[in-house]
C-alpha positions as CSV (number, residue, x, y, z in Angstrom):
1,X,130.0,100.0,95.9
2,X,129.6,99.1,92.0
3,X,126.2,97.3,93.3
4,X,125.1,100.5,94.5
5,X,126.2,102.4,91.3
6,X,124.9,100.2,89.6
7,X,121.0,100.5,91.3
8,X,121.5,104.0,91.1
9,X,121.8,103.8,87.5
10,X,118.9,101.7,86.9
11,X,116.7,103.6,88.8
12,X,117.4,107.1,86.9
13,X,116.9,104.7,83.7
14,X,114.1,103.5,84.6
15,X,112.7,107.0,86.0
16,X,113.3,108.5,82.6
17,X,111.7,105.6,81.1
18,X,108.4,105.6,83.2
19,X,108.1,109.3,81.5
20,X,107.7,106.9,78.3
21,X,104.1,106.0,78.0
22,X,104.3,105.3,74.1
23,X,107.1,105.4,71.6
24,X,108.0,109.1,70.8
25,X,106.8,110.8,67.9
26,X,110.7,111.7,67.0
27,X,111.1,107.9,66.7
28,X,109.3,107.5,63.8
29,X,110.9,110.3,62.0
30,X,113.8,108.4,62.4
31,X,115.1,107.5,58.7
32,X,117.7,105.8,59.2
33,X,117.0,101.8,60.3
34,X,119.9,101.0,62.4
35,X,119.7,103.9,64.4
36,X,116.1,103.1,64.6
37,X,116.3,100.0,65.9
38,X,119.1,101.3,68.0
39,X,116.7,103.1,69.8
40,X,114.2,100.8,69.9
41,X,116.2,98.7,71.7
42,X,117.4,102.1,74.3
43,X,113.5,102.8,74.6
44,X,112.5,98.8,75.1
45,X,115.4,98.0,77.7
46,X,114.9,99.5,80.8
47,X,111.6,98.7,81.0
48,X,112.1,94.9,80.3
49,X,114.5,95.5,83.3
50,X,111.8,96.7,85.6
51,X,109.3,94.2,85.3
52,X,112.3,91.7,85.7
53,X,112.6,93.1,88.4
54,X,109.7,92.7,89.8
55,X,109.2,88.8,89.3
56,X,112.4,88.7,91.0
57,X,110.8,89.8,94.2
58,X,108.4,88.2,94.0
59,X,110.7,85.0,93.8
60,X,112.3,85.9,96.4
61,X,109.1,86.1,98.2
62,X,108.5,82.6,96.9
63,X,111.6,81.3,98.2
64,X,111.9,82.8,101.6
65,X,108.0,81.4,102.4
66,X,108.7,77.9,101.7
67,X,111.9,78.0,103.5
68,X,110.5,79.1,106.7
69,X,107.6,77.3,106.0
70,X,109.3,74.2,105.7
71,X,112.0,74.7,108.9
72,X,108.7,75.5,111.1
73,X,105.7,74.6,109.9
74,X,104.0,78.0,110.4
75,X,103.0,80.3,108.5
76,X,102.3,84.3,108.6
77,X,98.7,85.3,107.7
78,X,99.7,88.0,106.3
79,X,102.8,86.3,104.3
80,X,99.9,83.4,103.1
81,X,97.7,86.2,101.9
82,X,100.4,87.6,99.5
83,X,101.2,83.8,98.8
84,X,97.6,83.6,97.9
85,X,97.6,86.9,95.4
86,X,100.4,85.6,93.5
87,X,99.5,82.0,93.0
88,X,96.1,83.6,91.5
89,X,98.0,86.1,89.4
90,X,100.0,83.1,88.2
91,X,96.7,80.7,87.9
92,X,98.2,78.3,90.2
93,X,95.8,75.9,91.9
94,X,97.4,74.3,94.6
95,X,98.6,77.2,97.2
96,X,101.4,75.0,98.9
97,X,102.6,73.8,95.4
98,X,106.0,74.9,95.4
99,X,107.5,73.3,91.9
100,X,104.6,75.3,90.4
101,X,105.8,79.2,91.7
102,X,109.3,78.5,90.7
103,X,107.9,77.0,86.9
104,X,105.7,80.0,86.8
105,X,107.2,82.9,89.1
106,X,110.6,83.8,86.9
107,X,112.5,86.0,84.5
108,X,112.0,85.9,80.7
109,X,115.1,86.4,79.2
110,X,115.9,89.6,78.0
111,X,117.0,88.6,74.5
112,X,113.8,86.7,74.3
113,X,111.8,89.7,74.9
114,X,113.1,92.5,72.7
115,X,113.0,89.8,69.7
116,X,109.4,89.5,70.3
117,X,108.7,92.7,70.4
118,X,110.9,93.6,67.3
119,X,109.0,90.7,65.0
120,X,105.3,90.9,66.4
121,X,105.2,94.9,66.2
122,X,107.7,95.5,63.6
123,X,109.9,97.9,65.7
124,X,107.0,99.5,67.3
125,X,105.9,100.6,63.5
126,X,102.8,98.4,63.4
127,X,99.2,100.2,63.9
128,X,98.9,98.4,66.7
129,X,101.8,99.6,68.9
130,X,101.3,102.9,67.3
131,X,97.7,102.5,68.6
132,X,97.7,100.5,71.2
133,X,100.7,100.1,72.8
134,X,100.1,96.4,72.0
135,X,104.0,95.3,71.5
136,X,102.8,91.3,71.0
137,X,100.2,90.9,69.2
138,X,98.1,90.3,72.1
139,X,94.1,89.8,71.6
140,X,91.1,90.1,74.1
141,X,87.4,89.1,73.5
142,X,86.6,92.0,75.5
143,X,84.7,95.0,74.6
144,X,87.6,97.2,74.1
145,X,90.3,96.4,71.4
146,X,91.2,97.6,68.1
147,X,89.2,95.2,65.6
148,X,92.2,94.2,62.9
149,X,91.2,95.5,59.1
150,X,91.8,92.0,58.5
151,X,90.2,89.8,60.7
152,X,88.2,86.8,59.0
153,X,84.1,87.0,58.7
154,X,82.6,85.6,62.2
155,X,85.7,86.0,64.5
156,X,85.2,88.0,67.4
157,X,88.7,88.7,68.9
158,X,90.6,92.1,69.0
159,X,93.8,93.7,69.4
160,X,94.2,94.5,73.3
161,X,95.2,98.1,74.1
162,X,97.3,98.7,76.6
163,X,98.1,102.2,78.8
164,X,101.8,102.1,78.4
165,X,104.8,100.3,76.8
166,X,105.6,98.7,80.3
167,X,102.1,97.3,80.9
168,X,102.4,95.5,77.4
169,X,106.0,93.9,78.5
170,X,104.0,93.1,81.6
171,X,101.5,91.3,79.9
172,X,103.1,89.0,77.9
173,X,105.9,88.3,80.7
174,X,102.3,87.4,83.0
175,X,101.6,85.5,79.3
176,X,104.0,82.8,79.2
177,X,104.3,82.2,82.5
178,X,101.2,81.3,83.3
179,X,98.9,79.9,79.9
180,X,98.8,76.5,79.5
181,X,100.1,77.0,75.6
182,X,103.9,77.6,77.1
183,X,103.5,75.0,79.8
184,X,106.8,73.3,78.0
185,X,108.8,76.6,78.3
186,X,108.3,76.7,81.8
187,X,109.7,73.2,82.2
188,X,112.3,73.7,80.4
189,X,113.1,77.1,82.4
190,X,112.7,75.3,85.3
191,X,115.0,72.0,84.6
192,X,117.7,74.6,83.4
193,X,117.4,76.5,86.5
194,X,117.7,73.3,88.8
195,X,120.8,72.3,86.6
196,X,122.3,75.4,86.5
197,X,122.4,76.2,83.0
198,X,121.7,79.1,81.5
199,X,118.4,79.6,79.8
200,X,119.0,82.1,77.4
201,X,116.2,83.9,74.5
202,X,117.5,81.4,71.6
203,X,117.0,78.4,73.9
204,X,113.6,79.7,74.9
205,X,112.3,80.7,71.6
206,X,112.7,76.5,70.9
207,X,109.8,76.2,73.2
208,X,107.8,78.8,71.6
209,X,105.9,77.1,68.7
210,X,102.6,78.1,70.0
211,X,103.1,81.5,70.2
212,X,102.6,81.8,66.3
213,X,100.5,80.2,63.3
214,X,104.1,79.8,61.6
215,X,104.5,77.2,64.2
216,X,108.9,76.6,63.7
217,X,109.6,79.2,61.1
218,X,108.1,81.4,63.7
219,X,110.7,80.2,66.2
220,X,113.8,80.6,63.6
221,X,112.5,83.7,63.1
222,X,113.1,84.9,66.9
223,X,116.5,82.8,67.3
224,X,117.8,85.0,63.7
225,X,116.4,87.8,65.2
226,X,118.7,87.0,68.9
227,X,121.9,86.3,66.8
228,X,121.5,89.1,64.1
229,X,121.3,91.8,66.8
230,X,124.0,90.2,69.7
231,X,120.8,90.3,71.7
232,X,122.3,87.0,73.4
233,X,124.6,89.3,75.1
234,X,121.6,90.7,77.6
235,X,120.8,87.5,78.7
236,X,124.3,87.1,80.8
237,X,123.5,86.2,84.2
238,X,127.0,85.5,85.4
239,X,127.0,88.5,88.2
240,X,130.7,88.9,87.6
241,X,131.7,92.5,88.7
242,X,133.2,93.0,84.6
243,X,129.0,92.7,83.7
244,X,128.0,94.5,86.7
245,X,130.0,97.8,85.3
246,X,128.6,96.6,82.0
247,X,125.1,96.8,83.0
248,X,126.1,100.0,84.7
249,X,127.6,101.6,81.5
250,X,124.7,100.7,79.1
251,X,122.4,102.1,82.2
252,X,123.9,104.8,82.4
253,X,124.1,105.4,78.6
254,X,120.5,104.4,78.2
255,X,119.3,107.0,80.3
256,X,121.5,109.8,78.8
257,X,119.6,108.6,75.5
258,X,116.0,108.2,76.5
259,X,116.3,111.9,78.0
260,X,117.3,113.0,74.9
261,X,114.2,111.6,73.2
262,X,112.3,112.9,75.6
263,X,113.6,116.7,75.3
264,X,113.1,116.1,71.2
265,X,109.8,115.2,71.9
């Protein structure tokens, strides 16, 4: 019963919040910083929880393929062919190399997430969130991006523009887990895993040097940013039925809130 509750929450969150495409204009009138950030947070959240979501299944996909693979030895066209699409959304070479989807195919922690959103678009305040739905600094070499005001003579690269706050999140979650620069987060998400341990945003953000030019100040950046906030808290994966009507309050709360934004908008 408090599983289903629980779904049922989530999915009228994340209903509300599919209405979100960018932040609202009523969240920059917001003068006030806590309460700011406060909704930052209520805006960010459910969204982080869908795309979570979604690597989930297709974990689970992972999973259930190479058991039955394994047990018989054959395998469903039709299951290879979605094998095939994710090991080439995840640039992984070897189709049968199983270490690799469970390095690459997995949840970023929550904690992790928000922080790097908070820091690289300054609470959705920077021109390019504003303009671009561009949450993490994300570039492109393509032919459509916002050109920075400060980008040195000669360099080519732009700010990639995004459709929606979600596809942003999705982005950078399809980011690390796949570009060689956080090959060393994925290890060490993937030893913690096979140990048991919890892999949480200020453990992570260790493994994130490469994300910035700042190099370790950049990483002490996110870790204060975790601990400042209690953003640790999110990243509890214990499943005890106490969370579970946790989850299901802030949900439930989240949703009441994002409505809210939306009828002020």
């Amino acid at each position: 019963m408090i599983r289903m509750v629980t779904g049922l929450l989530f999915m009228s969150a994340v209903m509300v919040a599919d209405t979100l495409k960018s932040f609202p204009v009523d969240y920059y009138k917001i003068k006030d910083k806590k309460e700011q950030k406060e909704r930052f947070v209520k805006i960010l959240y459910p969204l982080i929880l869908k795309e979570e979501e979604k690597i989930r299944r297709e974990r689970a996909f992972v999973e259930a393929f190479f058991s039955h693979f394994t047990e018989d030895g054959i395998a469903n066209p039709e299951a290879v062919a979605r094998l095939a699409k994710i090991a080439k959304k995840y640039r992984i070479k070897s189709l049968y190399d199983k270490r690799e989807y469970l390095k690459r195919v997995d949840t970023i922690p929550v904690s992790l997430v928000l922080a790097q959103a908070a820091i690289e678009s300054n609470w959705g305040k920077s021109r390019f969130a504003k303009e671009a739905n561009n949450l993490f600094g994300e570039w492109t070499w393509g032919k459509k991006g916002l050109i920075p005001k400060n980008r040195p003579e000669g360099e080519r690269y732009k700010i990639r523009i995004f459709s929606s706050l979600e596809d942003s999140i999705a982005s950078y979650m399809r980011n690390l887990n796949r570009h060689w620069a956080y090959a060393e987060f994925r290890e060490a998400r993937y030893e913690a895993r096979e140990k048991g341990m919890q892999f949480s945003g200020f453990i992570a953000a260790t493994y994130l040097e490469r994300y910035s030019q700042m190099r370790e100040k950049y990483t002490k950046m996110v870790k204060n940013t975790i601990v400042k906030h209690g953003w640790n808290l999110l990243d509890d994966r214990s499943g005890s039925e106490q969370r579970r009507l946790s989850v299901g309050r802030e949900l439930a709360m989240l949703s009441s809130n994002i409505t809210r934004g939306i009828e002020g908008f």
